[in-house]
Backbone as a ProteinNet text record, in pm:
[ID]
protein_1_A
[PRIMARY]
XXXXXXXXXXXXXXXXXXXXXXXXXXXXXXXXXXXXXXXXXXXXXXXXXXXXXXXXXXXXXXXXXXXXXXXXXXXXXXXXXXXXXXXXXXXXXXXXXXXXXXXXXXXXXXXXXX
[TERTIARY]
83.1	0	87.8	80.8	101.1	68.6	180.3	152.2	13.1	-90.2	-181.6	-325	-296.1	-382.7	-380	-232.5	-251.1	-316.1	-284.3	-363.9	-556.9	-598.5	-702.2	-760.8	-694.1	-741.8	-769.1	-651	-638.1	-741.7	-876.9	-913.1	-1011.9	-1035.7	-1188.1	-1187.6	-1066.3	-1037	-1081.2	-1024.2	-1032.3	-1145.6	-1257.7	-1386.4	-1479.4	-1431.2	-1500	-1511	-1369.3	-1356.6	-1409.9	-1389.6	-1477.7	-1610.7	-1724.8	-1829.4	-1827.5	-1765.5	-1772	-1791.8	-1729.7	-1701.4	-1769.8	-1811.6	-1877.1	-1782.8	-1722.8	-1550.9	-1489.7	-1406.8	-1338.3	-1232.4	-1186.2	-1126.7	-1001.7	-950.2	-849.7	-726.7	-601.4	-460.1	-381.6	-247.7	-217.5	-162.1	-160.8	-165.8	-257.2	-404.6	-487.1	-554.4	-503.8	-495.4	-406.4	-275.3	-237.7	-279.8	-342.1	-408	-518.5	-618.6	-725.6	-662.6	-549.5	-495.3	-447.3	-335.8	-321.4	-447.2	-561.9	-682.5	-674.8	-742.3	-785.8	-676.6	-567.5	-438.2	-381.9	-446	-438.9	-589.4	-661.8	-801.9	-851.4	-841.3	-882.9	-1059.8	-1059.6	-1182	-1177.5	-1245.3	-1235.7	-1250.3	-1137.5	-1130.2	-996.5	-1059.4	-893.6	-793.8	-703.9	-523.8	-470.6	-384	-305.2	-202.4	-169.8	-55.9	37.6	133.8	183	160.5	28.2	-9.7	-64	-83.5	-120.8	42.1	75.9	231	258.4	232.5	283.6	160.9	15.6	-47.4	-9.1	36	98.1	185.5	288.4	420.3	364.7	265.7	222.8	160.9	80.4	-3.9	124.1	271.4	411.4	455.5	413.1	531.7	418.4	283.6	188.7	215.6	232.8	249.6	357	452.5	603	601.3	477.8	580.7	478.5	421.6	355.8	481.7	599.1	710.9	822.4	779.9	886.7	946.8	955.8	1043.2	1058.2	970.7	927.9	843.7	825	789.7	729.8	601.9	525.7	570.8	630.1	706.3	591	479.7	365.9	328.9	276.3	199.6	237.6	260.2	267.1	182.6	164.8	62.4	-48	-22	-186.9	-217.9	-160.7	-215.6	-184.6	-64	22.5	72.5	106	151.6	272.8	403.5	544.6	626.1	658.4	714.1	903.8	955.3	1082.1	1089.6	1205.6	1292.6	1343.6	1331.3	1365	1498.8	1426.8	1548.9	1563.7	1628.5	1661.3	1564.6	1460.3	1403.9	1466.5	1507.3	1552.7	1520.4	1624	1574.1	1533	1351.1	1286.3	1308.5	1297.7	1291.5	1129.5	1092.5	977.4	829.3	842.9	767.8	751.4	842.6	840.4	766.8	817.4	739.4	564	527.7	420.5	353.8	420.9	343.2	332.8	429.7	483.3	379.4	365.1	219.6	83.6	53.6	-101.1	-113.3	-17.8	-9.6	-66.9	32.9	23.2	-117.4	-106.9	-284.6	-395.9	-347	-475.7	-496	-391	-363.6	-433	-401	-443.1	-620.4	-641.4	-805.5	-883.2	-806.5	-845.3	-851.3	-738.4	-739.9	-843.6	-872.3	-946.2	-1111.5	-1167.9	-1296.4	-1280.4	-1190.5	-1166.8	-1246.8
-118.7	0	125.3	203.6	372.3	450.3	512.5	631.1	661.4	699.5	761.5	632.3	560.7	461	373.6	400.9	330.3	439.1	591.4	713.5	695.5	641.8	676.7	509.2	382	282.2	303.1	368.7	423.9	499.5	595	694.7	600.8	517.8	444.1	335.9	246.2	166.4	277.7	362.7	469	499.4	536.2	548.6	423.1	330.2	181.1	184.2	182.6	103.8	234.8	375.9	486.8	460.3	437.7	392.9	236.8	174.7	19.7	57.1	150.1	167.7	289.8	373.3	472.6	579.4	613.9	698.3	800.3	863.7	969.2	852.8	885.9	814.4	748	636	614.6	645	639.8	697.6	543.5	527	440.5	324.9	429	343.9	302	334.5	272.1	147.5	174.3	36.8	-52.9	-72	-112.9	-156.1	-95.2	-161.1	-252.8	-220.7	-316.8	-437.5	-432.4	-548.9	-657	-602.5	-663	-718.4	-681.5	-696.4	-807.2	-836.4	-907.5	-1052.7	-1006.2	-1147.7	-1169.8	-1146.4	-1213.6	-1245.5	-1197.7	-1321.5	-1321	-1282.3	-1282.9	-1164.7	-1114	-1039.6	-881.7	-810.7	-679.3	-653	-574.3	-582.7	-486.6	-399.3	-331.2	-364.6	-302.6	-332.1	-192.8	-281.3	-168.2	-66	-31.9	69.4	-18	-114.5	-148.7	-277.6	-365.6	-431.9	-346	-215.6	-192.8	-192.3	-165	-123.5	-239	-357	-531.1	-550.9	-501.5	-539.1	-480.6	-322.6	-269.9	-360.1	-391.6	-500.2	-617.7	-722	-772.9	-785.7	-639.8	-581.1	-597.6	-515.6	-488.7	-646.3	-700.2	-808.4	-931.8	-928.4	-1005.2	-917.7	-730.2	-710.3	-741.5	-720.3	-783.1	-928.5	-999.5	-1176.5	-1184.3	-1077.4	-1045.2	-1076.3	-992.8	-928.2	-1078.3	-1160.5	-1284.4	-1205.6	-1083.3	-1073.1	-1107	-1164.1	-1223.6	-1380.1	-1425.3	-1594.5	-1608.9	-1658.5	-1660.8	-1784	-1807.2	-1885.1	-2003.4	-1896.4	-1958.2	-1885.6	-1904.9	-1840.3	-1878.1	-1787.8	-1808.7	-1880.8	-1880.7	-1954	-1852.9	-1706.1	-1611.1	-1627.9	-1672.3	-1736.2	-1559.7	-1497.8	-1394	-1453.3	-1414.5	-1454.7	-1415	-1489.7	-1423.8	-1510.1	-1380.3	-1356.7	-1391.5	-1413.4	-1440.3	-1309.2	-1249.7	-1204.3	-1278.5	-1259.9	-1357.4	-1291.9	-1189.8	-1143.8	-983.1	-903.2	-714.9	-645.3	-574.2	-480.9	-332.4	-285.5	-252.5	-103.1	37	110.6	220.9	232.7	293.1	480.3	525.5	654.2	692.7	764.4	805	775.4	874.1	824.8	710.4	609.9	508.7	366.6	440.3	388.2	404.7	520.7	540.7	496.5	487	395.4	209.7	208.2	55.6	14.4	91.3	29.5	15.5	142.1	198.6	21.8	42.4	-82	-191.5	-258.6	-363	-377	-228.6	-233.6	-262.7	-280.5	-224.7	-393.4	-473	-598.9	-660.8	-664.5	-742.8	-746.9	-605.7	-597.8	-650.6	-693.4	-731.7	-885.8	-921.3	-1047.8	-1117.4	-1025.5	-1038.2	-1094.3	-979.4	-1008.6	-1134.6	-1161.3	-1257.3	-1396.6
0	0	0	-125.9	-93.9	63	104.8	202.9	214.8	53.7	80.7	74.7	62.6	74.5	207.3	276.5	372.6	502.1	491.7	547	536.9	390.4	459.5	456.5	439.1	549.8	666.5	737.2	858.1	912.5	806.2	886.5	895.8	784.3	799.8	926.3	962.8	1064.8	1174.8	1223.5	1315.9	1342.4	1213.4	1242.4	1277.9	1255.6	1275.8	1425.5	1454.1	1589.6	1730.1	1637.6	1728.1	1746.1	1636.5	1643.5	1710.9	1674.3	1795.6	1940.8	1965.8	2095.2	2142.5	2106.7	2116	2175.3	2078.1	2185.5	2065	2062	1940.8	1864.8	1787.4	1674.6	1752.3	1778.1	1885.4	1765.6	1862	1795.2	1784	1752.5	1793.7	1877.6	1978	2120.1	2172.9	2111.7	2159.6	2057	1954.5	1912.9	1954.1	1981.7	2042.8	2158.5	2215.9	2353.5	2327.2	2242	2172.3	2133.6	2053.4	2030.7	2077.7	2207.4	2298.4	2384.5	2413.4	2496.9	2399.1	2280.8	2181.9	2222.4	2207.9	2187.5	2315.7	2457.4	2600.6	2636	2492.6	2550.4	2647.6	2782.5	2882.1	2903.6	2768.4	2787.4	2848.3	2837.2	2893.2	3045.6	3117	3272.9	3315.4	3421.2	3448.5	3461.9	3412.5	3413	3477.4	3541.6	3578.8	3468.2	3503.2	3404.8	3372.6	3430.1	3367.9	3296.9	3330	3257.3	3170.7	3108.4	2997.5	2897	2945.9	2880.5	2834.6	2887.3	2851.8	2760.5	2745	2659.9	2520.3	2518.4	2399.1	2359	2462.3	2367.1	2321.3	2400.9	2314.3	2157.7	2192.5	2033.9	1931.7	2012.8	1886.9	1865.4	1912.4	1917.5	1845.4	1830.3	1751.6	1612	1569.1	1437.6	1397.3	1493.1	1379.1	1364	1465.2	1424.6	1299.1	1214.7	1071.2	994	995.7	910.8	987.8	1058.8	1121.1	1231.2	1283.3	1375.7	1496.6	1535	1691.5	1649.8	1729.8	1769.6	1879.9	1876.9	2012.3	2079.3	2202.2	2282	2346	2409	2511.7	2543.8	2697.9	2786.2	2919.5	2991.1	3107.5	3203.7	3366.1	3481.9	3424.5	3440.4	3399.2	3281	3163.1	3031.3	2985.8	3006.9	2942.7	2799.8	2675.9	2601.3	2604.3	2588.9	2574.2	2421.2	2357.1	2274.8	2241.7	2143.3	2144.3	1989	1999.6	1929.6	1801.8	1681.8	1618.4	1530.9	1446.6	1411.8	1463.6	1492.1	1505.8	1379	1453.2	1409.8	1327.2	1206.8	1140	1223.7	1212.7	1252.6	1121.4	1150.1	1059.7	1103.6	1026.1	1027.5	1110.5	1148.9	1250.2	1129.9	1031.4	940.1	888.4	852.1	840.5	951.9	1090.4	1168	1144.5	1115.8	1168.3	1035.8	904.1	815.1	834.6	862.3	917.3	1020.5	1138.7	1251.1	1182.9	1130	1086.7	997.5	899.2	773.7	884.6	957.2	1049.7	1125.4	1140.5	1305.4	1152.3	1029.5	929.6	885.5	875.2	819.6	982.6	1058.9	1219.9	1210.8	1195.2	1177.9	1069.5	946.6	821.6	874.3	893.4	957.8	1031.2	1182.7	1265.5	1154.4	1069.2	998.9	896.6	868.4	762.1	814.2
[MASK]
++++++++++++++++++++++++++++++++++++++++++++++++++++++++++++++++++++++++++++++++++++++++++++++++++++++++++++++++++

């Protein structure tokens, strides 16, 4: 996908999951957090702060093992998912990042309906 095609996947995903939820257009940390919620399964329920922070890495670490860079290992006693490193994450330029997630959070949700 082009820059500008993967921009307005992005706005329509954004508006989906605002209307799902009844909330303003989330950014991408809060997809990230949806995601992670989604891939520890455990259902919707408070987390602390830094179990939110471990649900984001999960969300990063389910889009890159997209691109092979990570390997899902297991799950822990709380049925946590933990991740392995597979190969070094290339360092993207900021823009590049932020086309690189949107792409990823856009492919996860495509997935998800499939």
């Amino acid at each position: 996908m082009t820059p500008a095609e993967i921009n307005a996947r992005w706005g329509q995903l954004q508006q989906r999951i605002a209307e799902d939820f009844d909330t303003e257009k989330p950014d991408v940390k809060v997809m990230l957090f949806l995601i992670g919620v989604q891939e520890l399964g455990q259902g919707p329920k408070k987390f602390s702060k830094r179990q939110k922070e471990e649900l984001m890495h999960i969300a990063n670490c389910k889009l890159f093992s997209q691109l092979g860079f990570y390997k899902l290992e297991g799950l822990d006693q709380d049925g946590w998912p933990h991740w392995k490193l597979i190969k070094p994450i290339p360092n993207y330029t900021l823009l590049e990042q932020e086309m690189l997630m949107k792409s990823l959070i856009i492919t996860y949700f495509d997935e998800m309906e499939a």
